[in-house]
Each structure stands twice: as C-alpha cells, then as structure tokens.
C-alpha positions as CSV (number, residue, x, y, z in Angstrom):
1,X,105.4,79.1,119.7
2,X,108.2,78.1,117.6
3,X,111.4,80.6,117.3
4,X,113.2,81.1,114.3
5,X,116.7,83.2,114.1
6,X,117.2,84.2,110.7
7,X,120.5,85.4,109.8
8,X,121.1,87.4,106.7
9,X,124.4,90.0,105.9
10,X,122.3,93.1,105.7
11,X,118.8,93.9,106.4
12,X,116.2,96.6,106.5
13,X,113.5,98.6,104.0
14,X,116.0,100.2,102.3
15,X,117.8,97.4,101.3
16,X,118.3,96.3,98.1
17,X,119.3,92.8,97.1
18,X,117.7,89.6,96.1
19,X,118.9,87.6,98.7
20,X,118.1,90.6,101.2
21,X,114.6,90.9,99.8
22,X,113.5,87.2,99.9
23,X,114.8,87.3,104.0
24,X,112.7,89.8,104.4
25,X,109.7,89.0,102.6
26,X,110.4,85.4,104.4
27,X,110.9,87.1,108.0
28,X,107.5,89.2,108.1
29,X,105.5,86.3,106.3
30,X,107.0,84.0,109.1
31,X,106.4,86.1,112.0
32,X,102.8,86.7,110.9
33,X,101.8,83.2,110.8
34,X,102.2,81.9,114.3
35,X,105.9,81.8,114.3
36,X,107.9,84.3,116.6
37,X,111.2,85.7,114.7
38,X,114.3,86.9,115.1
39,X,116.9,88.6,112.8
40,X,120.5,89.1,113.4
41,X,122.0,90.8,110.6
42,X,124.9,93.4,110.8
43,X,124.6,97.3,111.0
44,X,125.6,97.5,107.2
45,X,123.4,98.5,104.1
46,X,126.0,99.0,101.4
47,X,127.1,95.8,100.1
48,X,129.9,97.3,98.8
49,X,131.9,98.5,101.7
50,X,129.8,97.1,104.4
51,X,130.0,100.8,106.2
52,X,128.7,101.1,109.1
53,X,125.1,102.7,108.7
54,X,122.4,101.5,110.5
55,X,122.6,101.5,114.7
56,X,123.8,99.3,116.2
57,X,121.4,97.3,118.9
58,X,117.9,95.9,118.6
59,X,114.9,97.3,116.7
60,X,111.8,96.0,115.2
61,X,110.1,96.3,111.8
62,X,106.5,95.2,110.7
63,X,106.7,92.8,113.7
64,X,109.9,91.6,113.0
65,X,113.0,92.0,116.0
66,X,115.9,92.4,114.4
67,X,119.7,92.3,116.2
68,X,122.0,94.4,114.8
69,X,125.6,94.1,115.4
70,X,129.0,96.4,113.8
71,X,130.9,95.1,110.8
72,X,134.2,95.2,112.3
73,X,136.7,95.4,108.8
74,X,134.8,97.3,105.9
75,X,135.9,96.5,102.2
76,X,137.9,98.1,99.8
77,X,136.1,97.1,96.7
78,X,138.5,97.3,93.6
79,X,141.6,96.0,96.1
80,X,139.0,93.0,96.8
81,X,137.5,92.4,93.4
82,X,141.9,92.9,92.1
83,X,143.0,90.1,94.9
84,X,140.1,87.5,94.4
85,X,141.1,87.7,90.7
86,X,143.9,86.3,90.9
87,X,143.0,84.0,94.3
88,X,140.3,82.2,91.5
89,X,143.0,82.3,88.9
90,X,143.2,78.6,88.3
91,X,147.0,79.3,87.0
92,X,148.3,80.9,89.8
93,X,149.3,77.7,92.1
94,X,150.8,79.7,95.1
95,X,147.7,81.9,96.6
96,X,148.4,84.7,98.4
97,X,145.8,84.1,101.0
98,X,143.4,81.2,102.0
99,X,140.1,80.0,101.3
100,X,139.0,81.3,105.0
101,X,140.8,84.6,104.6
102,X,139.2,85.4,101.0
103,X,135.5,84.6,103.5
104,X,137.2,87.5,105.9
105,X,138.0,89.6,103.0
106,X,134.3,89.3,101.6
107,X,132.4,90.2,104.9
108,X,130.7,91.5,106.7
109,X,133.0,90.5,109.3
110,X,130.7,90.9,112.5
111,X,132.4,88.9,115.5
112,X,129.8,90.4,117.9
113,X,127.0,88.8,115.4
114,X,128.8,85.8,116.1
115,X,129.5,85.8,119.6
116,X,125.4,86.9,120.2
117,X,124.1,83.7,118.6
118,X,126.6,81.0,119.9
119,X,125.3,82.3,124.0
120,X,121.5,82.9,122.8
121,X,121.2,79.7,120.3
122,X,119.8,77.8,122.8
123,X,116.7,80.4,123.2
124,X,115.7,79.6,119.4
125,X,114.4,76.3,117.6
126,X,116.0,76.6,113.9
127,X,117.7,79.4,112.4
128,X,117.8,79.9,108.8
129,X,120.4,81.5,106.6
130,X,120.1,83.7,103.4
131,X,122.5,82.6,100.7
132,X,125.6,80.9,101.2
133,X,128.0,83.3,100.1
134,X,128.5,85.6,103.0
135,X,130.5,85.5,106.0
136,X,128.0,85.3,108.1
137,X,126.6,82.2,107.1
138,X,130.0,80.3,106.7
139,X,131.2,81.3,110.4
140,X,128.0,81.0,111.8
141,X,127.4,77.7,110.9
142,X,130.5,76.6,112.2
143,X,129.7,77.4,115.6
144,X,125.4,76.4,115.5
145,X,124.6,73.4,117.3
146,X,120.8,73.9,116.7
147,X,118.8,72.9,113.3
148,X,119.4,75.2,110.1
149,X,117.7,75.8,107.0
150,X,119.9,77.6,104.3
151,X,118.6,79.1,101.1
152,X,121.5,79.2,99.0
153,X,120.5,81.5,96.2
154,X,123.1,79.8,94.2
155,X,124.8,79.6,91.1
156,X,128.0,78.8,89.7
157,X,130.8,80.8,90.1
158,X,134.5,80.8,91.6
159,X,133.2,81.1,95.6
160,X,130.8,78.0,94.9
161,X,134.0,75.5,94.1
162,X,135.8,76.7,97.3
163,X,136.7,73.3,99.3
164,X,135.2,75.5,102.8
165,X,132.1,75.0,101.1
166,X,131.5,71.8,101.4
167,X,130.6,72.0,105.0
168,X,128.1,74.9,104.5
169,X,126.3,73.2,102.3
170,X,126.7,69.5,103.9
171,X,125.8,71.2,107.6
172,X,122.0,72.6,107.1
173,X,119.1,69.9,108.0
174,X,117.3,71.5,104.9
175,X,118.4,73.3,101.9
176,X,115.8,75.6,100.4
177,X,115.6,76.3,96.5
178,X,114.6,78.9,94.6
179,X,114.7,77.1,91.3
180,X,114.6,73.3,90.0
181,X,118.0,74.0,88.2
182,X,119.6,75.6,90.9
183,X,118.4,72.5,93.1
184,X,120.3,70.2,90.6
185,X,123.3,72.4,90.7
186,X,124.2,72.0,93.8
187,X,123.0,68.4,93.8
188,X,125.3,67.5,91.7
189,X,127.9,69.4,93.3
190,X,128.1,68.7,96.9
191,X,124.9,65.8,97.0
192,X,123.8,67.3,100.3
193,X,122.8,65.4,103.7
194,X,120.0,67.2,104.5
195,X,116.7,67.6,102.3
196,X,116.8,69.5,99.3
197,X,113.2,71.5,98.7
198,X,112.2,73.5,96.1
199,X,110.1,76.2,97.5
200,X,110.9,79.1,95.1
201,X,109.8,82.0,96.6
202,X,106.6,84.6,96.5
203,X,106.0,87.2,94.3
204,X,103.5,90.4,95.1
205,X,100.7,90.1,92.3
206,X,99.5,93.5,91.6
207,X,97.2,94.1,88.6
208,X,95.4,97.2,87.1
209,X,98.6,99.2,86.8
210,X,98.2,102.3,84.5
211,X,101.1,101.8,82.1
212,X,101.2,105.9,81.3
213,X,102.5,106.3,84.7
214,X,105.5,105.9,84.2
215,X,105.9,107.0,80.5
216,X,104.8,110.9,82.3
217,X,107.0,111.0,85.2
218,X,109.8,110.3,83.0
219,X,109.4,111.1,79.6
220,X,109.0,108.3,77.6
221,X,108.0,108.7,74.3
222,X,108.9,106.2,72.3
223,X,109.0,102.3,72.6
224,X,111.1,100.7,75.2
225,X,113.0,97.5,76.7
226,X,113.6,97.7,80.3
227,X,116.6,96.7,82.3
228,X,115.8,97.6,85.9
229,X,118.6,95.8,88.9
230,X,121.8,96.5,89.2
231,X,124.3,98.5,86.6
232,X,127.2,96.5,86.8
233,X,129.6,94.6,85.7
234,X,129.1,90.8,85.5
235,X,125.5,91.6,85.0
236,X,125.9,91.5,80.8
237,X,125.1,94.5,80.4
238,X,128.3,95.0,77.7
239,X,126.6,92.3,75.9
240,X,123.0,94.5,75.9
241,X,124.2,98.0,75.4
242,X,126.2,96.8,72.4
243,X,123.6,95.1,71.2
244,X,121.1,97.9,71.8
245,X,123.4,100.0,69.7
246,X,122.5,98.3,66.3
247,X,119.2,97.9,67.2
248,X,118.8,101.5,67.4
249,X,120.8,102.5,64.2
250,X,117.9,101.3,63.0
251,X,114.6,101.1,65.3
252,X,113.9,104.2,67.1
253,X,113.0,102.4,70.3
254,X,114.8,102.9,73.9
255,X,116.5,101.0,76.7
256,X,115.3,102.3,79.8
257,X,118.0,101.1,83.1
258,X,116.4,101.2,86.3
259,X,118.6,100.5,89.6
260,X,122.2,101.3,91.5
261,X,124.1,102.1,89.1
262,X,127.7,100.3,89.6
263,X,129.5,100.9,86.1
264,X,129.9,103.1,83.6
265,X,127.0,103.8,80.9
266,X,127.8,104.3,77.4
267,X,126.7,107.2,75.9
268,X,124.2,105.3,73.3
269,X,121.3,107.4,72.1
270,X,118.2,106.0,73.1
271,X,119.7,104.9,76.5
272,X,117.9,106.6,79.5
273,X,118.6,106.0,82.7
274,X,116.3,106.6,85.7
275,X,117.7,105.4,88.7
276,X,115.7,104.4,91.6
277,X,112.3,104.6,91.0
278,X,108.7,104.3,93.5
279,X,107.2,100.8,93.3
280,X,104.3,102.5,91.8
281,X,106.6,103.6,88.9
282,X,108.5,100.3,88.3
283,X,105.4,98.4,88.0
284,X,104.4,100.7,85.8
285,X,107.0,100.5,83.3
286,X,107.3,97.0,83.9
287,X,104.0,97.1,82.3
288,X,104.4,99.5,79.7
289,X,107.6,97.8,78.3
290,X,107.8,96.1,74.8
291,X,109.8,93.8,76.8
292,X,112.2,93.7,79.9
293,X,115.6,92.0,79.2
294,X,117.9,90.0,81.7
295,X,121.4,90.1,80.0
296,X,123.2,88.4,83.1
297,X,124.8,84.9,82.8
298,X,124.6,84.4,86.2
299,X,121.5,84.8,88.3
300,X,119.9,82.2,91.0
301,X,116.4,83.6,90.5
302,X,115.6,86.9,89.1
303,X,113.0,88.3,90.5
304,X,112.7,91.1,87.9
305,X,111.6,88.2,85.6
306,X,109.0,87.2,87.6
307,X,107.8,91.2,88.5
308,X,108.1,91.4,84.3
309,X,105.8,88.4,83.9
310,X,103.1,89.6,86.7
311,X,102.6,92.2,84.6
312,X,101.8,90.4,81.5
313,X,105.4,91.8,79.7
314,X,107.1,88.9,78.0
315,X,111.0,88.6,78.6
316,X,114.4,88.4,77.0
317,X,116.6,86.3,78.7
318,X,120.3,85.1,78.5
319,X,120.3,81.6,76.5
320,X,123.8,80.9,78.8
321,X,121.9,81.4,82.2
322,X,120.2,78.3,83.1
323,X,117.7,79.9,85.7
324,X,116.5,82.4,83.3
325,X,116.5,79.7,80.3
326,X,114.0,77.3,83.3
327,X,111.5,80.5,83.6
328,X,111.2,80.9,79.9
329,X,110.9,77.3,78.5
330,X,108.7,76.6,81.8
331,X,106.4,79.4,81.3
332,X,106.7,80.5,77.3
333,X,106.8,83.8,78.4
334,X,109.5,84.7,76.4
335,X,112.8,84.3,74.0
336,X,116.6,84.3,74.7
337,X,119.5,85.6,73.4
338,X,123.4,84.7,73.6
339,X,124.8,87.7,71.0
340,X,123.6,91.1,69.5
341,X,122.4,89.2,66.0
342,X,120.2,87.0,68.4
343,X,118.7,89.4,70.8
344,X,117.9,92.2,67.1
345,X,116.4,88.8,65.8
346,X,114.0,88.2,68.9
347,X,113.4,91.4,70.0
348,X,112.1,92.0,66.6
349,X,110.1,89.2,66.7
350,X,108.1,90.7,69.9
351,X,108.1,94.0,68.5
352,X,106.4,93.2,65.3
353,X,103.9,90.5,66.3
354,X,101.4,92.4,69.2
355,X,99.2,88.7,69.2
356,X,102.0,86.4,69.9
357,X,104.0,89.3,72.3
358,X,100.3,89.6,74.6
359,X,100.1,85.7,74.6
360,X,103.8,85.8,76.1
361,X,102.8,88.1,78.4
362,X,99.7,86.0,79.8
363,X,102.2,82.6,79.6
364,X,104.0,84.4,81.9
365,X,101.8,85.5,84.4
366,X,99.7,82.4,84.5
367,X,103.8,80.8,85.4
368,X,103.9,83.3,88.6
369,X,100.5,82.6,89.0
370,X,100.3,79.2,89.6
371,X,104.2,78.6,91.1
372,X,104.8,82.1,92.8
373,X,101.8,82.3,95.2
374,X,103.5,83.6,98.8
375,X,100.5,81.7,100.4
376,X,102.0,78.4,98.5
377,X,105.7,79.5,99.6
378,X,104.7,80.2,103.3
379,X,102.8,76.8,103.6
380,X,105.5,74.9,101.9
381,X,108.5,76.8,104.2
382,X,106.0,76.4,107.2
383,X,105.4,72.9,107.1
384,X,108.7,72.0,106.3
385,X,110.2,73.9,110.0
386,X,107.8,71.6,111.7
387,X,108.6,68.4,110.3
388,X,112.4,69.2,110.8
389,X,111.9,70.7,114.8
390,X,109.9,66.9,114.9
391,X,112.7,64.8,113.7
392,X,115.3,66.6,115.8
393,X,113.3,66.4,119.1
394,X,112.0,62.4,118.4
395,X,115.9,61.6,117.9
396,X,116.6,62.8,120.9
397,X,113.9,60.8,122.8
C-alpha cells in the first residue's frame, strides 16, 4: 500500500480555511481509496496567533492519523501585518529583516514538525503539501529527500515574488492546480520543473435543500445577497458594504455576512450578520439568496462560488480577480463587478429578470457538475501519485 504524508499548517473539523478544507477533504478521500495516510500538521487552529489549542501527539479522524506537533513562537498579528508592510514596501531598500525571517515571522514555526518528518521520511512514498505560503511547507521542503506534490492555492500577492520561493515551487515532482488561471500564473512566473496538473478540487453536491430554512432560524424577511467567508480586510468587503449602501437607499433588500468575523462592520441598515452557521443552514441560504457575492480581488479558488453554484444561485464576482472572472465566463453562472455603479447595475439585472437569474443558476451548477465531481478529483490525484512513485523508483533502477 502506498503511504502518503500530507503536511498542512493546521488541521482538524473545526478548522476553517480553504487550503485547510481541501487537505482535509483530500486526506479522507485518499485514505479511503486504498492509500494509507498520514498528516503532520501543528497543534494550532487559529490562524491568527497560531495558539496552541489542539494536543499535542497523535490522533486519528475518519480514518485519517494525524501528527500533531507545538507551534513554538505564536504571532502577534497587527505587529506582523505593521512589519510585512513595510518588508513588501517596494521603496523601502534597507529591510529590516530577511525573506527567511518574514517565513519565521508568518508560522507556524513547529521545529518538532520538522525534525519528525526528516527521521520518519523514509517510512512514506510522497508527501504532499497544502499551499505554499506557510512555514511548514517552505522548511519542510528544504529538508525532504522523498517525492512531493504541492497544491499551491496560489495567487498573486507580495509572499509570491519572494526570491525563497523559487525553490518551493521549482522542488515538487508535481504541482497541483485548483484553477486553469492560477496554473498559468505560476507558469509564467517560476516555469516549474515538475508537472503542472490541473485537478481542481471536489465539491459536496447536495440537492433538495428547503430554502425557508434558513430564512426561519434567522429572520429573514426580505430579499438577500449573501457574503458568507471570512470578514476581513483584503477580502473587498469596503468595496461591497459601500456599495450595498446605495443599493439599499433604494431597494429594500439585505446583505446577509456569514463567517469569522475579522473587521469591523458598518452599521448599514439591511446588513445582518449571522456568524457561524450549521451546514444545513448555509446551504440553505446559499439557496435562498437572490445572489451570493465574492468582493475579494484575491482568491485562488473560492469555494463559496462553487457551494453558491451547487445550489442553482448565480454569482457576483470581482471583474479584478482572475479565478472568480474563469468560474463565471466558464460557466455563465453569473456577472462581475469592479465599483458600486457596476455591482447596483448587475445586481439589478438578477433581481429584476427571475428567467435569466434561474438560467444562471442551472449554468452554474451544470459548471460544478461536470468539472467538480470528487470522484473525477480523486481519480485524477490518484493516478497522478502512481505515475510519479513509478518514475522515481524506474530511475533508480
């Protein structure tokens, strides 16, 4: 049986993150189809501070054995976000720290993680990493003399241009994509040696969901657009609740936020905030929405798209983020928006016309349908492992 060491910053059910998520998803999809695997992950759940939360030692979940080892530095979060402002300000020529100490800075710093896999590496026949951005995939590399697969879940940003990048992205026998556009980003960037597959990633189809659901538990009367990830900034959300304030001066309709919330919320009539809500409930409202909107500029899939498009709900997207624009000229299951004149003008468009907003809704899903299948992803990801544990063991013979 082949073994697979997956290693991923945080991990666990009650983590949140996309990254997080797809490891997971991957892990006990993996495991269950004649492939024994191994996590090692940190004892963190808060991405934040990397605190300390989960025990330390090894557990197992849905099948899965995971290796948990102590973040040793956690993070202040405004001193980091403060310092790598002005480490990616492209006038500042003297830095006050280096491109490995910024990776120290960002975490989770686990050097037991690290030690565990350099004296058990041997035990395992591939690892693969969850998204390059992490600490735990830049140092680990470094030291892994076995084959690796690394999903990036890229996009650009400051971290991405770093010059230690080069050999995270260069190292990997594979690279793993969840999107055709973030495959040609980092094509074009750093023209990797190992192959470059797009595999995308699965998404749970789950139909017959009773819209009302959610509309009871929480109140909601009138029309709605919902936001559900995380409240923060970076996200675009300034962009949204600005633009969201004109629409309501004059369309009585609200914006229903759904997630951690990370920033402050303006106090905007119409704006409700729920918080963390049962998968029963998001699906449900997910459902239920006139539409779900993606404000952020910078995303390497967004899954809420895709959850937004299984259930029939077309999508507003931001016209600057190239992932979001590939979902909704690939699937015509939805419009974009770069300012508030643009998303008034579209979102009106969906609101007023019921025909075309449904036949967004089925573009969409018929898009999940045919490119999001786990059984497709699994096969792909599956096959893949085997022809890359082939190549390594015939070159050594």
């Amino acid at each position: 049986m082949i073994k697979i060491g997956i290693v991923v910053q945080r991990y666990g059910k009650d983590v949140v993150g996309g990254a997080e998520t797809l490891a997971r998803d991957v892990a006990e999809r993996l495991n269950a189809s004649e492939f024994d695997v191994t996590v090692f992950t940190t004892t963190a759940s808060d991405y934040i501070t990397w605190e300390n939360e989960y025990e330390p030692g090894e557990s197992i979940l849905k099948g899965v054995v995971i290796k948990r080892f102590k973040v040793d530095v956690l993070r202040e979060i405004e001193k980091f976000n403060d310092l790598s402002g002005r480490f990616f300000d492209k006038n500042i020529i003297d830095k006050e720290i280096t491109e490995d100490e910024w990776i120290d800075l960002q975490g989770p710093v686990s050097a037991d993680l690290i030690n565990r896999i350099r004296a058990e590496q041997e035990n395992f026949d591939i690892f693969i990493f969850f998204t390059y951005l992490y600490y735990t995939t830049v140092k680990t590399l470094r030291i892994l003399k076995k084959p690796a697969i690394l999903f990036p879940t890229a996009h650009e940003e400051p971290p991405i241009n770093m010059g230690i990048m080069k050999d995270v992205f260069m190292k990997p026998d594979a690279l793993f994509f969840l999107t055709s556009s973030e495959m040609k980003m980092v094509e074009k960037k750093f023209s990797p040696h190992g192959k470059m597959i797009l595999v995308r990633t699965g998404v749970d189809v789950k139909r017959d969901i009773d819209e009302n659901i959610f509309r009871r538990n929480y109140l909601i009367v009138s029309p709605f657009i919902l936001y559900a990830g995380r409240i923060e900034k970076g996200k675009g959300l300034e962009l949204l609740f600005e633009a969201f304030r004109q629409l309501r001066s004059n369309r009585v309709v609200d914006l229903v936020l759904m997630g951690k919330k990370l920033m402050d919320i303006p106090d905007i009539d119409g704006i409700k905030y729920v918080g963390y809500v049962s998968e029963e409930d998001k699906t449900s409202a997910f459902k239920g929405a006139v539409c779900s909107v993606q404000p952020s500029p910078l995303e390497s899939l967004s899954i809420t798209t895709l959850e937004s498009f299984v259930q029939e709900t077309p999508v507003l997207v931001n016209s600057n983020c190239e992932v979001l624009m590939e979902h909704v000229e690939a699937s015509g299951g939805g419009l974009s928006f770069s300012n508030e004149e643009e998303f008034m003008k579209n979102f009106n468009i969906l609101y007023g016309n019921r025909v075309r907003r449904d036949r967004m809704g089925k573009k969409g899903f018929e898009y999940v349908n045919k490119y999001y299948s786990w059984d497709i992803v699994i096969n792909k990801i599956s096959t893949q492992i085997r022809e890359i544990i082939d190549i390594k063991q015939s070159g050594k013979h």
